[in-house]
C-alpha positions as CSV (number, residue, x, y, z in Angstrom):
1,X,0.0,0.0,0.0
2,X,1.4,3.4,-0.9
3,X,0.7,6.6,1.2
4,X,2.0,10.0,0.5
5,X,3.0,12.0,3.8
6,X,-0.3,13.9,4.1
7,X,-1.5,10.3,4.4
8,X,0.6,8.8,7.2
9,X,-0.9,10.5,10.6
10,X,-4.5,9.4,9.3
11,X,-3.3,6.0,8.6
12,X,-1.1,5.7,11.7
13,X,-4.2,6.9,14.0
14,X,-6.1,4.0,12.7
15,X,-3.2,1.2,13.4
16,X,-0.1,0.7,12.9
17,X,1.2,-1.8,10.2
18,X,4.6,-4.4,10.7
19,X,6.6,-3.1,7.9
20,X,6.9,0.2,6.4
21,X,9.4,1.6,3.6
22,X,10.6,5.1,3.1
23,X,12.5,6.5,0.3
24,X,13.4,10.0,-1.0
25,X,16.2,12.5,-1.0
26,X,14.7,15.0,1.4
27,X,16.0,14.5,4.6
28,X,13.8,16.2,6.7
29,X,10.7,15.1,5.5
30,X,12.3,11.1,6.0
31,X,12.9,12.0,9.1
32,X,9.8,13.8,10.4
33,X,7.7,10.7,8.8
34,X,10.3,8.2,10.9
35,X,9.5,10.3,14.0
36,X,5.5,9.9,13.9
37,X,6.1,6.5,13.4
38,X,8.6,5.8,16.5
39,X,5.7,8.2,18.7
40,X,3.3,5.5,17.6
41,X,5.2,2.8,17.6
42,X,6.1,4.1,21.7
43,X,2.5,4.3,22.2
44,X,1.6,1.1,21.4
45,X,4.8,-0.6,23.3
46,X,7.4,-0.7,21.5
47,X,10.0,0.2,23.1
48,X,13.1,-1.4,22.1
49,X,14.9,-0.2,18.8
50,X,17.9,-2.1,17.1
51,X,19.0,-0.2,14.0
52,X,21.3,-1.2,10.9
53,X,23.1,0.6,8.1
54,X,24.1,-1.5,4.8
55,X,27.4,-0.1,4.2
56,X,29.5,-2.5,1.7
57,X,29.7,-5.3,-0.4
58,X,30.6,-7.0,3.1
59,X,28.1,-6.0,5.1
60,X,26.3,-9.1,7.2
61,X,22.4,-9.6,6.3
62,X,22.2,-12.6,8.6
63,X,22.7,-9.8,11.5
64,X,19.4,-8.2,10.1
65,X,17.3,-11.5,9.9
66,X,18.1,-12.9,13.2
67,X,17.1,-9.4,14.7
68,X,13.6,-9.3,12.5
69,X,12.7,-13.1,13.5
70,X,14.1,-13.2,17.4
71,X,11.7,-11.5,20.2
72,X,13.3,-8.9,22.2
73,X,14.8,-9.5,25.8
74,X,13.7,-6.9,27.3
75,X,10.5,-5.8,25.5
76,X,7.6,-7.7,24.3
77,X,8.0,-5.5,21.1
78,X,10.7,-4.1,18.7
79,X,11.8,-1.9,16.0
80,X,13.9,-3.0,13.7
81,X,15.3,0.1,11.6
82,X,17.2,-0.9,8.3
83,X,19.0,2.1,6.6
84,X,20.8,1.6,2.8
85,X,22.1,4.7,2.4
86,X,22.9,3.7,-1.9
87,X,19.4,1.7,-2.6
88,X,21.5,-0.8,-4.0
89,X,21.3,-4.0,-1.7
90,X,23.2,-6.3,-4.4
91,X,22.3,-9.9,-4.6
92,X,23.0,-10.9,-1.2
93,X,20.7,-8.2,-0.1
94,X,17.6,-8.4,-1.8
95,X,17.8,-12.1,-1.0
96,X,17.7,-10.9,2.6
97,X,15.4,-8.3,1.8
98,X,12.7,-10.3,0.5
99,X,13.2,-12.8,3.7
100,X,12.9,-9.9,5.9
101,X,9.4,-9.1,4.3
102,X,8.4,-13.1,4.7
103,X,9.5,-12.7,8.8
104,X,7.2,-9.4,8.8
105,X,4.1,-11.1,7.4
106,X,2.0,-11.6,11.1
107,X,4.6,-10.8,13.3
108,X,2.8,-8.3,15.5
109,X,6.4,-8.0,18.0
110,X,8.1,-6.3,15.3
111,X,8.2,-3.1,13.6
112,X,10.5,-3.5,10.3
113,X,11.2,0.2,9.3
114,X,13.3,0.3,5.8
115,X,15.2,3.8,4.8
116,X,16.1,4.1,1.5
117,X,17.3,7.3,-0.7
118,X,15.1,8.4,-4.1
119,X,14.8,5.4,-6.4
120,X,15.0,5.1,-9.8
121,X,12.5,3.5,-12.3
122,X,14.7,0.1,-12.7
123,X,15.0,-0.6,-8.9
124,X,11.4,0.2,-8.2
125,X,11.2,-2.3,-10.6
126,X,13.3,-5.0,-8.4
127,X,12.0,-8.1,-6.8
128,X,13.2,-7.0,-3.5
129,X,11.2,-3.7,-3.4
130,X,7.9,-5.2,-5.0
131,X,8.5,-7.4,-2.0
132,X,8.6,-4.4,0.2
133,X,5.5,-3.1,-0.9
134,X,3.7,-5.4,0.1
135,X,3.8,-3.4,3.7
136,X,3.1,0.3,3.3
137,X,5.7,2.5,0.9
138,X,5.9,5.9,1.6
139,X,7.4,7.8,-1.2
140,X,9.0,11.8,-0.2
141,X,9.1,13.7,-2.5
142,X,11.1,17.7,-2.5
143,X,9.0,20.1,-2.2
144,X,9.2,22.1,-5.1
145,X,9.6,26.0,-5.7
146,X,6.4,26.6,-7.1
147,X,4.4,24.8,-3.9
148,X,7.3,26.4,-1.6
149,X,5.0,29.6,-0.1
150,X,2.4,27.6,0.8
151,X,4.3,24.6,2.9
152,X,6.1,28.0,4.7
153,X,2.7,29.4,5.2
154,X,1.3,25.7,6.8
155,X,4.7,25.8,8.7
156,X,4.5,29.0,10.5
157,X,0.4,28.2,10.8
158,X,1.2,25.5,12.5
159,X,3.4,27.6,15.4
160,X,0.5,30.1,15.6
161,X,2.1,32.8,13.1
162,X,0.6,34.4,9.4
163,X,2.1,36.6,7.3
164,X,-0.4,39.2,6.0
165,X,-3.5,39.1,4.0
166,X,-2.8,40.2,0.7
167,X,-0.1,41.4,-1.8
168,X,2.8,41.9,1.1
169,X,1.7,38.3,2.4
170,X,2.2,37.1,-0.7
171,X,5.7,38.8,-1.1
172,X,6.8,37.6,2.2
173,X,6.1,34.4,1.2
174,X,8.1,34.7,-2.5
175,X,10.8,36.6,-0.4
176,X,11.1,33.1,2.3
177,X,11.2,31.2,-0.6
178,X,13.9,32.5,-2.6
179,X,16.2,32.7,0.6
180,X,15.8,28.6,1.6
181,X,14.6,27.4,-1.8
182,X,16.4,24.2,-2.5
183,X,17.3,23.4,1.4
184,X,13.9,22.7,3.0
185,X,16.3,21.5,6.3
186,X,17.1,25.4,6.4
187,X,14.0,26.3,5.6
188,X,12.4,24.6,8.6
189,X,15.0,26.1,10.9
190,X,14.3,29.1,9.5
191,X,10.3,29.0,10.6
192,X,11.2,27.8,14.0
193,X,13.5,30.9,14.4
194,X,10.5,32.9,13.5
195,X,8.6,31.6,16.5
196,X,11.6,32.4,18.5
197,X,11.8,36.1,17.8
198,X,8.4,36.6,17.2
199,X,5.3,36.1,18.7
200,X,2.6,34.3,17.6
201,X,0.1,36.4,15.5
202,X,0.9,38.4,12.3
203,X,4.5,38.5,10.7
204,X,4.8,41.5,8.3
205,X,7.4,41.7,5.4
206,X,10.1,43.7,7.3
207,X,10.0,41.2,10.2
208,X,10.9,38.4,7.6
209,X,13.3,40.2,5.6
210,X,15.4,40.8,8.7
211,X,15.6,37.4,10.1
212,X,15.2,35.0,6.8
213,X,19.1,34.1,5.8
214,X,20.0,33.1,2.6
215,X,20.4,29.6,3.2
216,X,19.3,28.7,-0.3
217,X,20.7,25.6,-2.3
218,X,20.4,25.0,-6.1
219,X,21.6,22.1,-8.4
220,X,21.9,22.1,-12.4
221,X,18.7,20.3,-12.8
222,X,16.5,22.8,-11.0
223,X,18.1,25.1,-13.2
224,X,17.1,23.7,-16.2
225,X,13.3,23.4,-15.3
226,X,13.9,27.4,-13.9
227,X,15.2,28.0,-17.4
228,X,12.7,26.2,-19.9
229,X,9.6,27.6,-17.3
230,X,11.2,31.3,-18.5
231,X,11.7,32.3,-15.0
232,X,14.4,35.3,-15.3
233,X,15.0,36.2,-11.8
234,X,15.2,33.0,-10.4
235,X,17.7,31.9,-13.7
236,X,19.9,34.5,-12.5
237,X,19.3,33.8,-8.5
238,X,20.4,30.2,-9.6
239,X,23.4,30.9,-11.6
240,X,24.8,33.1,-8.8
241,X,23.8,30.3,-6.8
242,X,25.8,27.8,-8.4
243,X,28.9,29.9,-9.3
244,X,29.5,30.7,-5.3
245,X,28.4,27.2,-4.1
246,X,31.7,26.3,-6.5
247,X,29.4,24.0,-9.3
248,X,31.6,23.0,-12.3
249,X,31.1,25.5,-15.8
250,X,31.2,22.6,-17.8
251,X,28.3,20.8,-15.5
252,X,25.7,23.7,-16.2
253,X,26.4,24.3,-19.4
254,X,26.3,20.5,-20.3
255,X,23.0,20.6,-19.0
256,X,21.8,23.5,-21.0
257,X,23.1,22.3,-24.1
258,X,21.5,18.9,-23.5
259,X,18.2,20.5,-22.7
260,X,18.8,22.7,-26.2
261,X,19.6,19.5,-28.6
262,X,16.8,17.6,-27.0
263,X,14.3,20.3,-27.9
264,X,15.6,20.2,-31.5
265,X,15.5,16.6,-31.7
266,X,12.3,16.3,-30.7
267,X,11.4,19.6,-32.5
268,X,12.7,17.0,-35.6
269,X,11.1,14.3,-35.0
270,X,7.8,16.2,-34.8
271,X,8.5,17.2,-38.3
272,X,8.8,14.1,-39.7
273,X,5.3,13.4,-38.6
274,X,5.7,11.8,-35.1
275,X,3.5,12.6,-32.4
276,X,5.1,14.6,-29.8
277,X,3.8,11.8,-26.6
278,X,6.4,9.7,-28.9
279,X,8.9,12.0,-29.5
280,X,9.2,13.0,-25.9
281,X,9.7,9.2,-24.8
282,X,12.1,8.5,-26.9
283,X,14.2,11.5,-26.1
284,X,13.6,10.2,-22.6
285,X,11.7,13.4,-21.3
286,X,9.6,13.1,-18.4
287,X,8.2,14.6,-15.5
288,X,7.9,18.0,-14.6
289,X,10.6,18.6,-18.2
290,X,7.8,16.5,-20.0
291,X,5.2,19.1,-19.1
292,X,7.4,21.8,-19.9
293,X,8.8,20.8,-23.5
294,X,4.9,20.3,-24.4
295,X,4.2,24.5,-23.3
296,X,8.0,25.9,-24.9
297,X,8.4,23.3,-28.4
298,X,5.3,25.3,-29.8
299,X,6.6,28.8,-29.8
300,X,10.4,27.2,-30.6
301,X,11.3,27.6,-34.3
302,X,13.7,26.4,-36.7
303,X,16.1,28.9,-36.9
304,X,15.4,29.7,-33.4
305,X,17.3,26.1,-31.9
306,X,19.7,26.4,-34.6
307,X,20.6,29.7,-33.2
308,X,21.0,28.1,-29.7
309,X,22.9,24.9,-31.0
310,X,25.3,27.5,-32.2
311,X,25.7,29.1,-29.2
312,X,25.8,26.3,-26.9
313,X,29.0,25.1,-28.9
314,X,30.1,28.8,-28.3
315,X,29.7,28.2,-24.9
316,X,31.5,25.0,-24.6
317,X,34.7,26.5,-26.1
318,X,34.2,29.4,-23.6
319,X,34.1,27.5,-20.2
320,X,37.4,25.4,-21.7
321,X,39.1,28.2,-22.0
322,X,38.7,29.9,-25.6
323,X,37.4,33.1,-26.4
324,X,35.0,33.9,-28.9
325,X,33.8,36.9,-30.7
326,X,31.3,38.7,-29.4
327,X,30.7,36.9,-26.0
328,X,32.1,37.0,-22.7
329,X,35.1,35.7,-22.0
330,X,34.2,34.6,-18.5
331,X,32.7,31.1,-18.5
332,X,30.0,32.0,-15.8
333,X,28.7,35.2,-18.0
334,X,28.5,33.4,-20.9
335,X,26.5,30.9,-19.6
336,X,24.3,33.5,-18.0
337,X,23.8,35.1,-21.6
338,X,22.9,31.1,-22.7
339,X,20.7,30.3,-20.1
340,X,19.0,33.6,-21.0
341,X,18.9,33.5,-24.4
342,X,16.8,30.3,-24.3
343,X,14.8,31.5,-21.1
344,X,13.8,34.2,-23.5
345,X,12.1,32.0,-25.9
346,X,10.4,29.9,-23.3
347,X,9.3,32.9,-21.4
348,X,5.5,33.4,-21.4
349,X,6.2,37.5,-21.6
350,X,9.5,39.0,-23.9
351,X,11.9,39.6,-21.0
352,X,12.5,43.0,-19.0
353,X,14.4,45.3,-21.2
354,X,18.1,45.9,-19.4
């Protein structure tokens, strides 16, 4: 059974079950969804916890087993806790795995609780998590930018404190955003910091502005999606981003010059009479980029990619060291002026003159 995390107090107030699976790379939602499940585990007696982390080729699964099928010593119940850190469990492992679910099945003295980062399509494909799933899967998710304001605004609801009703509300909101965008553990130490120098009751913009640091984090892919959603500011807030954090020139601008021949050969492939469901599969476009290609490949023409193909191999020389007419001869500027150039074309509105 699969719950999302709005799900898991409902479910866990009805019962809890003997095995539960987490997995997702956002650390603090893992562990606030581990937390309710220890309180209700406590509450229901179990009060003993053994815990493991699969670390190696080498590590011992039998260790694991014997913990999951023996009754505590000191506790009529347990929680086992199994971390893998890689969500790879080799061969060894998801022999082990699928045991563990077996020694699960109506063993009301054990809680089996299995950490595991984001997974990709081929291991949710496994044996050894369909056996897993036969318990309750929770899959967490990062929140993203756009639904940002809103889990701040549930956050700070939830310690008694609102920003304003309103157009400033709104912009404190967009302003606590862009400072812990990408780092949701800052983020939420951020909100409790709020209810420390604050009382509870109405926060206005200047309050936020004063205590919200910029604890924001960005990677290449959010990048991308910023750029083909034509979001300018937050391009740029990125890119600064990026460049200070130390990312690798030739990282982003691989990633923009991916995103710019996949456009063109899907742009392609659309011309030669394939439907565009088809020619975003096989470019192996999905998700959130799927949704975007579909709103930007309309308004992209011809002459308009082969522009940006040009320019992305511009760009290339420029972050290896060359210098080319007519463009920057620092690597980050010149990807700024890329990233740009296409986040002008997928930009609902022509972009702010400069």
């Amino acid at each position: 059974m699969q719950l999302n995390p709005t799900q898991l107090n409902p479910h866990l107030v009805k019962g809890l079950k003997s095995l539960y699976t987490l997995h997702g790379d956002e650390p603090l939602l893992i562990q606030e969804a581990l937390d309710a499940i220890r309180v209700a585990a406590r509450s229901q007696g179990f009060t003993e916890r053994s815990s493991f982390t699969v670390s190696g080729a080498h590590f011992d699964w039998s260790e694991v087993l014997a913990a999951g099928g023996s009754l505590s010593l000191f506790a009529d119940k347990q929680i086992l806790e199994l971390r893998i850190p890689s969500g790879k469990p080799g061969k060894e492992g998801s022999t082990a795995l699928q045991q563990l679910v077996e020694q699960s099945r109506g063993n009301d003295s054990t809680l089996t609780l299995v950490i595991l980062p984001r997974l990709d399509r081929m291991t949710k494909s496994s044996a050894w998590f369909a056996a897993l799933e036969s318990g309750i899967t929770l899959e967490v998710s990062p929140v993203e930018r756009a639904a940002l304001p809103q889990w701040i605004a549930q956050r700070l609801a939830a310690q008694g404190q609102r920003v304003k009703t309103g157009e400033e509300g709104q912009r404190s909101l967009q302003f606590f955003a862009d400072r812990v965008e990408g780092n949701l553990l800052a983020a939420h130490q951020e909100i409790q910091k709020m209810a420390l120098i604050h009382p509870a009751g109405e926060l206005s913009f200047d309050q936020i502005e004063s205590a919200v640091l910029n604890v924001a984090r960005f990677d290449v892919f959010k990048l991308s999606e910023a750029v083909l959603a034509g979001q300018y500011e937050r391009v740029q807030r990125m890119l600064d981003g990026l460049q200070a954090e130390g990312e690798a020139e030739v990282l982003v601008h691989y990633t923009l010059a991916e995103d710019i021949r996949a456009l063109k050969r899907v742009k392609d492939a659309m011309r030669q009479g394939k439907p565009l469901p088809m020619a975003l599969r096989e470019q192996r476009v999905w998700g959130n980029k799927e949704r975007l290609f579909e709103r930007v490949l309309p308004r992209l023409s011809e002459t308009a990619l082969a522009q940006l193909l040009q320019s992305a191999h511009q760009v290339d020389g420029i972050v290896k060291g060359l210098k080319v007419a007519d463009w920057p001869t620092n690597g980050w500027q010149a990807l700024a002026r890329l990233a740009m150039m296409l986040c002008n074309l997928c930009a609902v509105k022509p972009a702010p003159s400069r």
